[in-house]
N, C-alpha and C positions, 0 to 999 in steps of 0.2 A: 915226123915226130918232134922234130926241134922247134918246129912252128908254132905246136900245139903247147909245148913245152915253155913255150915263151910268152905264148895267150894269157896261160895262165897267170905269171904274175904280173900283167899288166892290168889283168879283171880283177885283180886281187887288190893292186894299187889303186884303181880306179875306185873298187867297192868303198875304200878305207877314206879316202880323200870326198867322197860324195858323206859317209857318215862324219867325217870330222863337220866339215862343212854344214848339214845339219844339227850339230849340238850347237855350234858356233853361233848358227843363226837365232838356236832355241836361249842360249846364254845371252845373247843381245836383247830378245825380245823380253827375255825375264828382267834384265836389268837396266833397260830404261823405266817401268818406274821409280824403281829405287834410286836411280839418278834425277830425275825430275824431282820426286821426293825430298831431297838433300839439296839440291841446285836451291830448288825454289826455299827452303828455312832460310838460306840465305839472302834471301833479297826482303826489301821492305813491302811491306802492305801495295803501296801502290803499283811498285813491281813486278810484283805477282800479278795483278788484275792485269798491266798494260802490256806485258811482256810475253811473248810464247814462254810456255811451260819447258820446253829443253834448251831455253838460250840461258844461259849463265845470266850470274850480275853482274853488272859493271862496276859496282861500287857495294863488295858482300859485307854486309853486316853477321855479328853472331849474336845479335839483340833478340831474336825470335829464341832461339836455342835457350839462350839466359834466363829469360821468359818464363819456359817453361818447365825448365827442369826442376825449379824449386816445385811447384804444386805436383809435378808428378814424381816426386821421390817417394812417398806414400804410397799411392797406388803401386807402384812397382814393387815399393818392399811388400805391399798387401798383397801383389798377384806371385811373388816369390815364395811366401808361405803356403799360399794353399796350392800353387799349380806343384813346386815339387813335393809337396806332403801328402796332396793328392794323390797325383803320377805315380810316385814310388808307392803308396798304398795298392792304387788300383791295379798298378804290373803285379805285385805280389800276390794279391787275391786273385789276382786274373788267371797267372800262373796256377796256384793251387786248385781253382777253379778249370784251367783246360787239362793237368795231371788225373782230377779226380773222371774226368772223363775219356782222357787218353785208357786209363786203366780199367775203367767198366768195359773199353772196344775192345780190350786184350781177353777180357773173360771168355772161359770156353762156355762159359750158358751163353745161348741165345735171347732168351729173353732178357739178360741187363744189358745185351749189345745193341737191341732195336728200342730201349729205353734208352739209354743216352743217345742213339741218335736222334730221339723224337725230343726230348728235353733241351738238348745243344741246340735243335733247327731250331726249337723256341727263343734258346736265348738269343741265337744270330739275328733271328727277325728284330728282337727288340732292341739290338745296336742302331736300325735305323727308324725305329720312332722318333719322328720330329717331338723337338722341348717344347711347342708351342703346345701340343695337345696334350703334357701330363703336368703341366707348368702348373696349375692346380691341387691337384691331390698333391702335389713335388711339396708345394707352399705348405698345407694344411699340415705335411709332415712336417716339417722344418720348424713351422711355430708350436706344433706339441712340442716339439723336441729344446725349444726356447733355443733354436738356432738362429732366430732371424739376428743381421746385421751379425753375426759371429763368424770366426773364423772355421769353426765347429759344422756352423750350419751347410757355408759356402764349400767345406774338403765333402759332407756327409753327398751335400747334394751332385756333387762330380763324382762320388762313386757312384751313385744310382745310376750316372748311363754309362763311367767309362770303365768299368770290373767288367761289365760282358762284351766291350770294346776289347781290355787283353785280354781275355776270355777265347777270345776269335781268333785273333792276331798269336798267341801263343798256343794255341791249338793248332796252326798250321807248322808251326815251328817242331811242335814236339810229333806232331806226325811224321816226320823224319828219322827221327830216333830208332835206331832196331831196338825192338820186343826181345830179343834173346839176351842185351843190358841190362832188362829189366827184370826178367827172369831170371835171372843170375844171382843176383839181387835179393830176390825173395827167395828163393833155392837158399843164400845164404841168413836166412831169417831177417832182412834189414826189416824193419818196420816202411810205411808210406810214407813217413815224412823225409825219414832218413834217404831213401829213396831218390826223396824228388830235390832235396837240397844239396845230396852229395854225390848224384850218379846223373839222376835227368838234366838239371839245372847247370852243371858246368857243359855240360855237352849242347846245351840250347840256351847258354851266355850269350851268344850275337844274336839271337834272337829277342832274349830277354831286353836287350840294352836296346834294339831296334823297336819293341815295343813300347820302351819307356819312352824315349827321343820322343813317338808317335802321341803318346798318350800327355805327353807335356805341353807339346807345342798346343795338341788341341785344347787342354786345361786352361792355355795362357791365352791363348784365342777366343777363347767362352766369352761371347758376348751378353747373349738372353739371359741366363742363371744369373749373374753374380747384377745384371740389370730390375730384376725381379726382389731378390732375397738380399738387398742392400739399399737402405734411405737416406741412411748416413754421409756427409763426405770422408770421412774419416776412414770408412769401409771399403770407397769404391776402387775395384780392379782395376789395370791398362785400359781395358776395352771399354770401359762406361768412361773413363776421364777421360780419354782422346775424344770421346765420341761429344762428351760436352766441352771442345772447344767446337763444336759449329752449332752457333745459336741460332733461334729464331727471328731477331731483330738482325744481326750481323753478327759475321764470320769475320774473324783477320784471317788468312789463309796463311798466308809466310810462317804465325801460330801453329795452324793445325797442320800445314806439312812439318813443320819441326817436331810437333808432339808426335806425329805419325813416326816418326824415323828415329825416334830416342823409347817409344813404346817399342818399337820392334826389337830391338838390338840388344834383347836377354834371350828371348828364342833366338835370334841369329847369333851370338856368340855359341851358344850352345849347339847349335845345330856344327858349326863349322869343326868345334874339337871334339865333338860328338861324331861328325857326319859318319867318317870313316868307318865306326863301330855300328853305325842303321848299314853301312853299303855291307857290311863284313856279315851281318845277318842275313841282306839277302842273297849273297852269293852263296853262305853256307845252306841257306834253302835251295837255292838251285842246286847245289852238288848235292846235299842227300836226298833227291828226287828218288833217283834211282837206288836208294836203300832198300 
């Protein structure tokens, strides 16, 4: 018995030291190239061509950095308006959006319980239609609506694909919630909105806040849309200005790893004093599994 008894926290130590060991590796492999990234803004033009990509400089300039940061303070304040005006628009309707269908699954008819689900599988599907096949009709709407080159046009057309984005994403969240809160609820006459802002919504806050984080970063990422629905420079996002430091005639690279690495560093601030509240979402999903 003491044999066995002793097995066990060795399998135990062993398990924990094999998974350290694994994230370890996964932490290194994610952050070389954010390090190459940042190594290389610092070295000159020729540098970069002649040097491996993970060996330092010898002699670091911050001439690349300086470079760029003037032409891209626009685009960043440009993709800071629409990705958070967006984001928080599209969590909220997304929100009211998975609520109005959490609450048709709760009805004792059957028939609005196999219509929302046949509605909802609709909208899931069309979380992943690719932008390249509705990039068209997307356009044709946006210039009735005299969205083009507008901030207007750029938030309208991030809600068309990301509301049924948290749509999905906070439907999983609120399917954890017990039916008997909610019932309660209207037992006490609350109305549905009242409902879902002062009884469902704080109890499915880390989820909320994990779908936001989800639904920003993608916003701020959006390459194709704000590529399309923008002619302007005045107009253009992170994602289209980084992407025109690599020309057709020549590239300075030391440029476009700089630009690379000062484009990202509003989603990664965010993400960092944000993380906590995306990781607190999915653990509160894991624990009301079993609600």
């Amino acid at each position: 018995m003491r044999s066995i008894s002793r097995r066990k926290p060795r399998a135990h130590l062993a398990g924990s030291a094999v998974k350290y060991l694994v994230i370890n590796i996964i932490a290194i492999l994610w952050l070389i190239p954010v390090y190459s990234m940042i190594i290389n803004g610092f070295k000159s033009d020729l540098a970069v061509t002649s040097t491996p990509v993970l060996v330092p400089p010898r002699t670091p300039t911050a001439g690349p950095y300086l470079a760029v940061v003037g032409p891209l303070a626009r685009p960043i304040l440009n993709s800071l308006i629409v990705a958070v005006s967006g984001s928080v628009i599209a969590t909220i309707l997304g929100t009211m959006g998975a609520y109005f269908f959490y609450s048709l699954s709760t009805s004792w008819r059957r028939t609005l319980t196999v219509l929302s689900d046949a509605v909802f599988a609709i909208i899931a599907m069309g979380t992943f239609i690719p932008y390249q096949s509705t990039i068209i009709p997307l356009t044709r709407l946006i210039v009735s609506l005299n969205g083009l080159d507008t901030f207007s046009g750029l938030i309208i057309a991030m809600l068309v694909f990301y509301v049924p984005t948290a749509a999905l994403l906070m439907s999983i969240f609120l399917a954890v919630i017990p039916r008997s809160v909610v019932e309660a609820a209207r037992i006490d006459s609350a109305s549905e909105l009242k409902i879902l802002f002062r009884v469902v919504l704080p109890l499915a806050f880390p989820g909320f806040i994990s779908t936001l984080i989800f639904v920003l970063i993608q916003t701020w990422n959006n390459f194709f849309i704000p590529l399309v629905l923008t002619t302007t420079p005045n107009m253009r996002l992170v994602p289209v200005a980084v992407q025109a430091y690599t020309g057709g005639y020549g590239t300075l690279y030391n440029e476009s790893f700089a630009v690379a690495v000062l484009g990202s560093l509003v989603p990664l601030v965010i993400f960092i004093f944000l993380g906590r509240y995306f990781i607190r979402g999915l653990m509160a999903l894991g624990a009301g599994k079993g609600v």
